[in-house]
MIBA-795719 format. One line per 10 residues: number of its first residue (from 1); for each residue z, x, y of C-alpha. Coordinates in nm, 4 decimals. Each point is the difference from the previous one (the first is absolute). Last residue first. Layout:
N
NUM> Z,X,Y | ...
This chain:
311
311> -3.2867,0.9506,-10.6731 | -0.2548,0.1908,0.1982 | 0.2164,-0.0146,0.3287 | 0.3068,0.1504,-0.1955 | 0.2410,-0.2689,-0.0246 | 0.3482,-0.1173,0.1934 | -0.1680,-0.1835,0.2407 | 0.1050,0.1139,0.3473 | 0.0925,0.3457,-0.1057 | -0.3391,0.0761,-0.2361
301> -0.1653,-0.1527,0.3004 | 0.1286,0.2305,0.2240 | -0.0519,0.3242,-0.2311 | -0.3665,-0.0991,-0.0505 | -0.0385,-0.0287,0.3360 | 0.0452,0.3822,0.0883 | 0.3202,0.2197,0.0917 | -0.1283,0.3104,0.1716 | 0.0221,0.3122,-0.2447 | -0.0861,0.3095,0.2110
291> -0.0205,0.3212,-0.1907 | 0.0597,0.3379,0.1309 | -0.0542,0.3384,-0.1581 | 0.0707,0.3642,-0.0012 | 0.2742,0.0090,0.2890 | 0.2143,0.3215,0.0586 | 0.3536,-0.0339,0.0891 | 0.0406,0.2877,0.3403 | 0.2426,-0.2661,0.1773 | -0.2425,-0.0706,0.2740
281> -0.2707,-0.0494,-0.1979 | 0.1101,-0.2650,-0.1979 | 0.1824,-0.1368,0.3151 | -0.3880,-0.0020,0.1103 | -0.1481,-0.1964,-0.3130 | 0.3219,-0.2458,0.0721 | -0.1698,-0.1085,0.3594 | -0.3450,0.0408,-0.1191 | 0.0724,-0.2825,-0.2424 | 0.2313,-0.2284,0.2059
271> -0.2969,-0.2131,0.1176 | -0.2100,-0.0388,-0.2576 | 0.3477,-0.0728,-0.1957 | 0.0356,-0.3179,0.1715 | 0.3574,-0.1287,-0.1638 | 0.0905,0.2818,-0.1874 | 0.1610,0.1236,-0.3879 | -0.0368,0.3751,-0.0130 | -0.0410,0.1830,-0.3680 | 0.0245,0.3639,-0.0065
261> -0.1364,0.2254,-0.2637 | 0.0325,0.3237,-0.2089 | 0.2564,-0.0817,-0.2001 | 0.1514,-0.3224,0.0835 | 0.0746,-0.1686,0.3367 | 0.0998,-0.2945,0.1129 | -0.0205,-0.1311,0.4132 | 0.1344,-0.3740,0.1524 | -0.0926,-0.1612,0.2932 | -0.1294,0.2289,0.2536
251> -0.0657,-0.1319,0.3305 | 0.2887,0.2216,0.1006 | -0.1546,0.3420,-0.0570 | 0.3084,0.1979,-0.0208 | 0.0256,-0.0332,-0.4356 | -0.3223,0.2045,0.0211 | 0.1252,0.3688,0.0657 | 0.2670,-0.0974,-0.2902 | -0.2699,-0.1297,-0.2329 | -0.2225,0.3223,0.0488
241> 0.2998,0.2579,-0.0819 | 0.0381,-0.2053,-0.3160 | -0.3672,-0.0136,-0.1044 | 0.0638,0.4242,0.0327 | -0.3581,0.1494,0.0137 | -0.3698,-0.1158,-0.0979 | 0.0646,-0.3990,0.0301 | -0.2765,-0.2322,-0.0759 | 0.0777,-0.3290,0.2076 | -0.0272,-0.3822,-0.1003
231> 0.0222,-0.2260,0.2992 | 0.0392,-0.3646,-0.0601 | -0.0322,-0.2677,0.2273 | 0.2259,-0.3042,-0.0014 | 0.0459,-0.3708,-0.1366 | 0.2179,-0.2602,0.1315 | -0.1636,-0.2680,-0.1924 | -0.1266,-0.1804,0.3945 | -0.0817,0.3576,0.0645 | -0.2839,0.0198,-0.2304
221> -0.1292,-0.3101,0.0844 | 0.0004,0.0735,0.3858 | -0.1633,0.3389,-0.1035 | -0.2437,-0.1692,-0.1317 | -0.0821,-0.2664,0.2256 | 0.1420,-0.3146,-0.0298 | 0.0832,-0.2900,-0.3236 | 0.2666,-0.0459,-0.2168 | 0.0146,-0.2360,-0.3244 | -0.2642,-0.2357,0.0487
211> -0.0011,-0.2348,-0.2745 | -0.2743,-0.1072,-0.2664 | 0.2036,0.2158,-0.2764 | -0.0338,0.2847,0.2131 | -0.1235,0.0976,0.3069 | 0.0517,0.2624,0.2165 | -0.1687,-0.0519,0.2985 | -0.1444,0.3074,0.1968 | -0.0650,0.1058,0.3924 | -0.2733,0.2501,0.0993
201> -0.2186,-0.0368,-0.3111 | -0.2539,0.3010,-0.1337 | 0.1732,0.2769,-0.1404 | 0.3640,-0.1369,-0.0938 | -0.1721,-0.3137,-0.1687 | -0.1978,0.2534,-0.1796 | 0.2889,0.1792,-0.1271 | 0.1658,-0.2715,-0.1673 | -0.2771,-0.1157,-0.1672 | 0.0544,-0.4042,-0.0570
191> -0.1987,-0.1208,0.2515 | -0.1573,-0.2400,0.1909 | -0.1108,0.0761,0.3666 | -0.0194,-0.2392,0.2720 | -0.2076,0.1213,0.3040 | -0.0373,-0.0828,0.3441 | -0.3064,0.1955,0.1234 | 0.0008,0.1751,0.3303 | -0.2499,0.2805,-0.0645 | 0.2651,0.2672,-0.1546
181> 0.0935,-0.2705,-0.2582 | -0.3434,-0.0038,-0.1261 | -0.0508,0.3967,-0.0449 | 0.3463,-0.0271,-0.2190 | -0.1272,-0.2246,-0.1933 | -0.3487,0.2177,-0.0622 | 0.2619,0.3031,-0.0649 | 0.1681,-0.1740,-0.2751 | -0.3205,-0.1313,-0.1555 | -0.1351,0.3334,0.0038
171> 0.3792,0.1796,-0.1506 | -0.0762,-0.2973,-0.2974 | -0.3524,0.1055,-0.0372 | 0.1498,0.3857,-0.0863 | 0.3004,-0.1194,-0.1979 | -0.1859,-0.2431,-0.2278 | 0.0135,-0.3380,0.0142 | 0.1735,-0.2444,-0.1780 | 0.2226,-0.1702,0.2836 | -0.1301,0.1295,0.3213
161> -0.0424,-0.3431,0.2077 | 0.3545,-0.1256,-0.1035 | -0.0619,-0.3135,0.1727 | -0.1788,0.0722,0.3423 | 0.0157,-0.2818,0.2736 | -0.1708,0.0763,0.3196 | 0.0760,-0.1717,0.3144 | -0.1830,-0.0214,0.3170 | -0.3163,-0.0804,-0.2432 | -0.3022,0.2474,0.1380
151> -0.2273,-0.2374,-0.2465 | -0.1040,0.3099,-0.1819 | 0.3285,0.1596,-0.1094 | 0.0677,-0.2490,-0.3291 | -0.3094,0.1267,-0.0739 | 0.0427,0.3476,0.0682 | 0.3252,-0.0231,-0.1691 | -0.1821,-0.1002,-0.3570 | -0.2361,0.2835,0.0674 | 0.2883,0.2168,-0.0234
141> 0.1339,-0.0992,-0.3182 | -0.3858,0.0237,-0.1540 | 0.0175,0.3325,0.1585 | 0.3704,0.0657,-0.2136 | -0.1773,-0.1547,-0.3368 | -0.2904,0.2186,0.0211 | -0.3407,-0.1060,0.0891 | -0.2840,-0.0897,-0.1757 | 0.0086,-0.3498,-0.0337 | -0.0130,0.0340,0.3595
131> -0.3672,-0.0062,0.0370 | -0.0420,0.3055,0.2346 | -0.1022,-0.0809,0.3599 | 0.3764,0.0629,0.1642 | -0.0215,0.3652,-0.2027 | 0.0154,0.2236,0.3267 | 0.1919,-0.2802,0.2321 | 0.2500,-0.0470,-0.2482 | 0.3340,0.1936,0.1311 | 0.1840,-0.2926,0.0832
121> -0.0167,-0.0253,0.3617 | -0.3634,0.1406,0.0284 | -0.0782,-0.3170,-0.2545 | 0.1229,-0.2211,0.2761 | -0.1573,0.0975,0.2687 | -0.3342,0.0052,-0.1602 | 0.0251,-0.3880,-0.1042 | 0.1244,-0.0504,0.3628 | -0.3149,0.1349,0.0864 | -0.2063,-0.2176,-0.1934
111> 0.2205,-0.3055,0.0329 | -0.0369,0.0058,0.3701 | -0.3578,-0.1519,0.0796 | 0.0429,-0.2245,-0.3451 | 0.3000,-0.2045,0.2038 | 0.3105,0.0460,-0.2631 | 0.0723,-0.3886,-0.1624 | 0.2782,0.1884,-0.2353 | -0.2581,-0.1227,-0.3140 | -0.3019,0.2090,0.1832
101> 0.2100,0.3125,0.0396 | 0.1043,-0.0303,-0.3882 | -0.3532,-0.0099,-0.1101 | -0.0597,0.2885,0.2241 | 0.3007,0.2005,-0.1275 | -0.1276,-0.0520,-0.3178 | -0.3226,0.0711,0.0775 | 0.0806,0.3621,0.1860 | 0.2708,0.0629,-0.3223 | -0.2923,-0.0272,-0.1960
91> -0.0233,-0.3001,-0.2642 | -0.0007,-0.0277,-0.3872 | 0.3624,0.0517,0.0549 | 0.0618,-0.3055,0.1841 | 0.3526,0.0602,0.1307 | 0.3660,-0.1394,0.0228 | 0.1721,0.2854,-0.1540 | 0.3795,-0.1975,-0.1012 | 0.3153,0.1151,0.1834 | -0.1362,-0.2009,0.3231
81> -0.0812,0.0965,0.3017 | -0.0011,-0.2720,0.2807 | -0.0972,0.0333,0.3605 | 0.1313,-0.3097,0.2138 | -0.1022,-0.0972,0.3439 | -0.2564,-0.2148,-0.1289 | 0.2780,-0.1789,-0.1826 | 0.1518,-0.1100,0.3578 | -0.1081,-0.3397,0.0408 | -0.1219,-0.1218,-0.4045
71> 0.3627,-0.1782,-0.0943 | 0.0706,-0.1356,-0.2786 | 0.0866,0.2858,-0.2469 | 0.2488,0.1076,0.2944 | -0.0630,0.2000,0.3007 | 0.1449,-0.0757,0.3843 | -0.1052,0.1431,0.2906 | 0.1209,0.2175,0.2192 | -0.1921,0.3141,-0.0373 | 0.0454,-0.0486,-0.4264
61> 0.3462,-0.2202,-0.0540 | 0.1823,-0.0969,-0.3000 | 0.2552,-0.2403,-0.1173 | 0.2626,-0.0848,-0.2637 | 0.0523,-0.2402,-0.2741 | -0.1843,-0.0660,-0.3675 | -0.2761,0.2375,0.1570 | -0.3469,-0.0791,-0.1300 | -0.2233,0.3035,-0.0861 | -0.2989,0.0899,0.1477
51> 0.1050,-0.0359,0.3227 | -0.0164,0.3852,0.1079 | 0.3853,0.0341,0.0119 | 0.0732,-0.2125,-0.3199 | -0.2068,0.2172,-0.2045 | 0.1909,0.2604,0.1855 | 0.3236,-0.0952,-0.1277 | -0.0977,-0.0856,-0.3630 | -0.2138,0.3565,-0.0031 | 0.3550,0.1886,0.1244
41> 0.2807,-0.2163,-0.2482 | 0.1643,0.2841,-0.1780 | -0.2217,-0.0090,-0.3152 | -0.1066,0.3013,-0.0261 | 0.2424,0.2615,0.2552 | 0.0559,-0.0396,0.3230 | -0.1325,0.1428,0.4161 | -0.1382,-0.2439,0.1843 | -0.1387,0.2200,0.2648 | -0.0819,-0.0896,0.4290
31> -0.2250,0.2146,0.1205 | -0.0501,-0.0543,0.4150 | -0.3200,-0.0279,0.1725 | 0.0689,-0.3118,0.1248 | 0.3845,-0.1289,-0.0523 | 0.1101,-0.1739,-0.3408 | 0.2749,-0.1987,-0.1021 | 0.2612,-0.0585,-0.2495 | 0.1607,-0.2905,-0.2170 | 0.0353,-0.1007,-0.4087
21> 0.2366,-0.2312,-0.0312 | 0.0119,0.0091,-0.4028 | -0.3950,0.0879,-0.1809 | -0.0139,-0.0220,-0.3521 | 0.2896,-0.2680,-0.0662 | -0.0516,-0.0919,-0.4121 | 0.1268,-0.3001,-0.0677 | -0.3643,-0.1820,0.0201 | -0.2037,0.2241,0.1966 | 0.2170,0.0580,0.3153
11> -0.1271,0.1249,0.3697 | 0.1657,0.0219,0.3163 | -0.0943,0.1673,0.2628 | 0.2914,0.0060,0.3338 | -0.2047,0.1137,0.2518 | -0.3283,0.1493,0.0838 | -0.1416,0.1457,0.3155 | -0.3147,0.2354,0.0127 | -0.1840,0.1341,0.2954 | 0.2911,0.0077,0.1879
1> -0.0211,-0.0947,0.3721
């Protein structure tokens, strides 16, 4: 059974449609990204997932059982992360956590050790008893997935958890999500950083303008545009001589050259690699570099939508 199920969201404030059909689900232990610019209906739709927001149509399910703004069965399940640092700064991290332990109904023989486990997971356990007031914007980031963490939810909700940090606390918070998918936890990851979504999330919507444009695994994305590998060679001989030895390979799809280098257009270039570094060989054409260009997300959403993903 999916963790997650959700079908057809709908949500409209006044003439403006912010979330349109929205569907997916979730499995444990699986990363699931919504992957958009500002703007593109990913807060709306999780708002809605976690019941904190009413749905105009559409439904949702959390280990079988249904969440809306009504309904309490089923929120305990729920971890939410929000954009916005919910902390008390004039507070450790231990107390906060603490405070929030108490509100989630944890039994006081556990919290203290869950309290540990969680601050291991995102890097805190050496400054957990400073007053977080003094901490930097990414630990105050990370603190704020600790306690959405605590509760042991079956699924965690993070929306755009590294927005505004810098690049070292944003590579923590990236490996503390990735810890929590590794132990079984359903996760639902907001985004709008291309390469993060390709990182951390085994299958990614594209959404845009509060619809889901494509969704899959990455390579099932990239496919679904028709896109291909790249393989740029440095050539230290005859580019020509190279081409010809090449044209054989079958899997080949198309090959230019220019002074000095070969380009080779692939499905699975991983693959084919060693295969054309030993035709290389074989024909005497020395080799001085080789660059791999995979096709990315940000090329599939710039086909789907017709804009950069920054627009």
């Amino acid at each position: 059974m999916n963790v997650l199920e959700c079908e057809g969201l709908l949500k409209a404030f006044d003439d403006l449609v912010a979330v349109d059909g929205v569907g997916f689900h979730i499995a444990a232990g699986e990363t699931y990204g919504l992957l958009g610019p500002n703007g593109a209906g990913k807060t709306t739709s999780i708002s809605m997932i976690a019941g904190i927001l009413e749905s105009d149509a559409g439904r949702v399910t959390v280990a079988g059982t249904e969440i809306t703004t009504r309904t309490t069965d089923g929120k305990a399940q729920i971890g939410y992360v929000p954009q916005d640092i919910a902390i008390y700064p004039d507070l450790s991290a231990r107390e906060n956590l603490q405070f929030f332990g108490k509100l989630y109904g944890i039994p006081k023989q556990r919290l203290g050790s869950r309290i540990d486990e969680v601050l291991e997971v995102i890097g805190l356990s050496d400054r957990g008893d400073d007053r977080t007031e003094e901490y930097s914007g990414g630990m105050k980031r990370r603190l704020n997935i600790g306690i959405g963490l605590l509760h042991e939810p079956t699924l965690l909700i993070l929306d755009e958890p590294t927005v505004g940090v810098d690049p070292q606390s944003r590579n923590a918070i990236l490996e503390s999500v990735e810890q929590l998918g590794r132990r079984g936890t359903a996760l639902l990851y907001t985004t709008h950083y291309m390469e993060e979504a390709e990182r951390l999330c085994d299958r990614v919507a594209i959404i845009d303008g509060g619809k889901i444009r494509a969704e899959g695994t990455r390579r099932q994305l990239v496919e679904l545009v028709g896109q291909r590998d790249t393989i740029s060679l440095g050539v230290v001989g005859s580019a020509a001589r190279l081409v010809e030895a090449l044209e054989t390979i079958e899997e080949i799809e198309s090959i230019t050259s220019s002074e000095g280098s070969v380009e080779i257009l692939v499905e699975g270039a991983s693959r084919l690699l060693p295969r054309i570094l030993d035709v290389a060989q074989q024909t005497g054409v020395g080799i001085s570099g080789v660059e791999v260009v995979e096709p990315n997300l940000e090329s599939v959403f710039l086909h789907l939508t017709g804009k950069a993903l920054r627009d």
